[in-house]
N, C-alpha and C positions, 0 to 999 in steps of 0.2 A: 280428396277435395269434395265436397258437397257441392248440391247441383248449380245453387246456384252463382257459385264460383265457375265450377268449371263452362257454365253461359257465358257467362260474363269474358272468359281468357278466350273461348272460341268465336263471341264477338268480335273483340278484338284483332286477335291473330286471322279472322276473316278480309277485313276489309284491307281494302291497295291502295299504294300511297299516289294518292291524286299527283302530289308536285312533282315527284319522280317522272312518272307516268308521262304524263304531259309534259316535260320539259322534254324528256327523250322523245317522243314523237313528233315533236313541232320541230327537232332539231334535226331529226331523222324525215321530216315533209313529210309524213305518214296519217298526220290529224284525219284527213281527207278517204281515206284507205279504210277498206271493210275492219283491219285489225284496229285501226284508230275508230272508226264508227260505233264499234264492240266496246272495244276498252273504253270509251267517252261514256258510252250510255252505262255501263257499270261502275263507275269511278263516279258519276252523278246519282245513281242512283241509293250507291251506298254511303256518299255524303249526307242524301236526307235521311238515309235509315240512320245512323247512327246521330244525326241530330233530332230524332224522334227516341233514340232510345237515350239520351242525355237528359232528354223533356222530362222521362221516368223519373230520372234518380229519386229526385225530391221526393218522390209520393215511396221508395223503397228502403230510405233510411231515415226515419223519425230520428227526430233529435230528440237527444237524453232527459233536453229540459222538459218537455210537451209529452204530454199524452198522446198517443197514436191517433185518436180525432182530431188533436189539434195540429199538431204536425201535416196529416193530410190536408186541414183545412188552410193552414201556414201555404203547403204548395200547390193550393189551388187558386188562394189569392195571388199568389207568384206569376201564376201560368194567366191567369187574367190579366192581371197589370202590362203583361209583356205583348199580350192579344194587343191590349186598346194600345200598347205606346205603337205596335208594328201598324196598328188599325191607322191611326194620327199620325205616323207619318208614311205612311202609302198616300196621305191624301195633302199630306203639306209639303213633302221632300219635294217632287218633280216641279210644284213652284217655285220653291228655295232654292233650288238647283239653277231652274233657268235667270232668274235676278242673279244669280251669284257669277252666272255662266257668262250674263252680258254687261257686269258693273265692274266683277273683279276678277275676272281673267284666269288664266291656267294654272296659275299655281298657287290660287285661291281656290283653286277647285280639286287641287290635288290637296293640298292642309286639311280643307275639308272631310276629304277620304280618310284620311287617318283619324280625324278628331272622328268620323261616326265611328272609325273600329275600337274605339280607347271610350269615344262615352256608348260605343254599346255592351263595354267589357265589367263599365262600371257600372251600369245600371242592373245589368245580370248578376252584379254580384250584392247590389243592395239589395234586391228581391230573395238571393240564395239561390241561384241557378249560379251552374259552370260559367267562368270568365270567357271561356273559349266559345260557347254558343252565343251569346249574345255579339263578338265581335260576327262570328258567322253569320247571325242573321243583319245583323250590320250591312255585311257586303252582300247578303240575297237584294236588300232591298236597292242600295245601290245600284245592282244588277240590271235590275226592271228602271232608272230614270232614264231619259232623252238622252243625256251625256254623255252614257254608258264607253260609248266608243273613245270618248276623250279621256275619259278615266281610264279605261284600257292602256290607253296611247301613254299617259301620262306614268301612270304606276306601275308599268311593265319594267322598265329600267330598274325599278325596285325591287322587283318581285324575286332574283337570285339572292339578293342580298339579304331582304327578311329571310325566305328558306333560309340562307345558308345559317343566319344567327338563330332561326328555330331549332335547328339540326344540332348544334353546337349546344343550345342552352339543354337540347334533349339528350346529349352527348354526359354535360355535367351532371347529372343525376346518377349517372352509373358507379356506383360501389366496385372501383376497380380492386377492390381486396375480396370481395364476395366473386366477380369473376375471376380473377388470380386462381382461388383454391376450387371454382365449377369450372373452367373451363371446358374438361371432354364434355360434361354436360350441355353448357350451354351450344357448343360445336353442334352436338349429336341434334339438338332442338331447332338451332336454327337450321340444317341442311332438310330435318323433317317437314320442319313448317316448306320450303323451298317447293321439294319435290313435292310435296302431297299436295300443295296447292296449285303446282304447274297441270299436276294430272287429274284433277278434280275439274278448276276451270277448263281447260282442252276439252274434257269427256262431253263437259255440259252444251259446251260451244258446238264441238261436231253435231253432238245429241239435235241442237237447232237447226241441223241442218247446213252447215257453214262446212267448207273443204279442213281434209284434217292439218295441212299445212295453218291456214291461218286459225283453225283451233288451239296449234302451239304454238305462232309466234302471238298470240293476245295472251295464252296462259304463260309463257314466260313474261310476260309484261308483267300481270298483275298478280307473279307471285311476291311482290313484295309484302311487307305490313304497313300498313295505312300512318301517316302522323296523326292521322284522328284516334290511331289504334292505341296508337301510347296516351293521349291525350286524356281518351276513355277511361285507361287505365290508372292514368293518376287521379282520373276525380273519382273512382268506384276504391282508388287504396283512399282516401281522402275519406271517402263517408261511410269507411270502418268495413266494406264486404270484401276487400281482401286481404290476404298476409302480406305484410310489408314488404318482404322479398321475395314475392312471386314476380312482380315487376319485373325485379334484375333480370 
C-alpha cells in the first residue's frame, strides 16, 4: 500500500460508530456515567474530525477534465458556496423555524427535518462534495435552532429505523463471493481491528488518568468501526485513492 492509502484505511478503521455507541449506552442508562461522558466526547469529536477530513477530498483528487489549478480552484469555490449557504441559514433557519413551529405544527417540523437532510445531500452534491456531509451539516445546523428538543422528541422514533436501513444498504455492498473465498482473512482483520483498538483506547484513557476498569469498559465501547468509517471509505474508492476491494 502507499502512504497515502494506508492514512486513509487507518482513518477510517480509527473512528467508532456514534449510532452503536449511543444506542447501547442510552439503553444501558450509562449516557450520564464517566464511561458514557468519555465515549460522548470521543464519538463527537471524531464526527467533526472526519467531516473536516471529507472537506479535504476535493482539494486531493483533481478531476481528469481540469488542470490541478483548476480543480483546486473548482474546490475552493465549493467550500465557499457551502460557507455562505451554512452562513444564510445560521441567520434565516431559527426564524423559519419558529413561524413554522407556531403556524404548522409538529409534523411540519419533523417533514422539515428531513427535507434540510435531502436538500443538504443535494446541494453537496451540486457543488461536488460527499452527499453524506452536507446532510450532516444539515443536522449541526438543525442542532443549534430553538426547537432542537422537539426535533429530538420528534425524530427519535425514527432514528432505529433509518440506522437500521443504513446498516442494511451498507450490508448490500458487500461482495459476498470476494468474502466467500477471504474469509480466514477477513476473520483474522476484523478480530485485529477489535482487540488493538480495545487496547489502544484503554491505554490512552487510563494514560488521562481515568481508573483502569472504566479505561476498558469505554475501550470496549468504542472498538467498533464508525459508519462514517465506511462512508469515508466509499467516497476516497469513489475519487480513485483506493483499490476497489480494499473496501471489502
Amino acid at each position: 500500500f502507499g502512504v497515502l492509502m494506508s492514512a486513509l484505511v487507518g482513518i477510517a478503521i480509527s473512528l467508532s460508530s456514534t449510532a452503536i455507541v449511543l444506542k447501547t449506552l442510552s439503553d444501558r442508562g450509562e449516557i450520564q456515567t464517566p464511561v458514557g461522558l468519555i465515549s460522548t466526547g470521543n464519538l463527537l469529536f471524531q464526527d467533526v474530525y472526519v467531516i473536516v477530513l471529507m472537506l479535504t477530498l476535493p482539494f486531493l483528487t483533481p478531476s481528469p477534465d481540469l488542470s490541478v489549478t483548476q480543480s483546486i480552484l473548482k474546490a475552493v469555490l465549493g467550500l465557499a458556496a457551502m460557507l455562505c449557504m451554512v452562513v444564510l441559514l445560521r441567520i434565516l433557519l431559527p426564524r423559519f423555524l419558529k413561524i413554522l413551529g407556531r403556524f404548522g405544527g409538529p409534523e411540519l417540523v419533523t417533514l422539515f427535518a428531513v427535507f434540510m437532510a435531502f436538500g443538504g445531500a443535494t446541494f453537496a452534491g451540486i457543488i461536488g462534495w460527499p452527499l453524506p456531509l452536507g446532510s450532516c451539516i444539515a443536522g449541526l445546523l438543525l442542532a443549534q435552532a430553538d426547537l432542537r428538543h422537539q426535533l429530538v422528541a420528534e425524530i427519535t422514533p425514527f432514528r432505529d429505523v433509518f440506522n437500521a436501513l443504513f446498516f442494511i444498504s451498507l450490508g448490500m455492498l458487500v461482495d459476498l463471493q470476494f468474502v466467500a473465498s477471504n474469509w480466514m482473512m477477513i476473520l483474522l482483520i476484523v478480530g485485529t481491528i477489535l482487540i488493538f483498538k480495545t487496547i489502544v483506547t484503554s491505554a490512552a484513557i487510563v494514560a488521562g488518568g481515568w481508573p483502569l476498569r472504566v479505561g476498558i469498559h469505554a475501550g470496549l465501547g468504542l472498538c467498533t468501526v464508525s459508519e462514517f468509517g465506511y462512508i469515508f471509505l466509499r467516497e476516497t474508492q469513489k475519487a480513485g485513492l483506493l483499490d476497489p476491494q480494499l473496501p471489502q
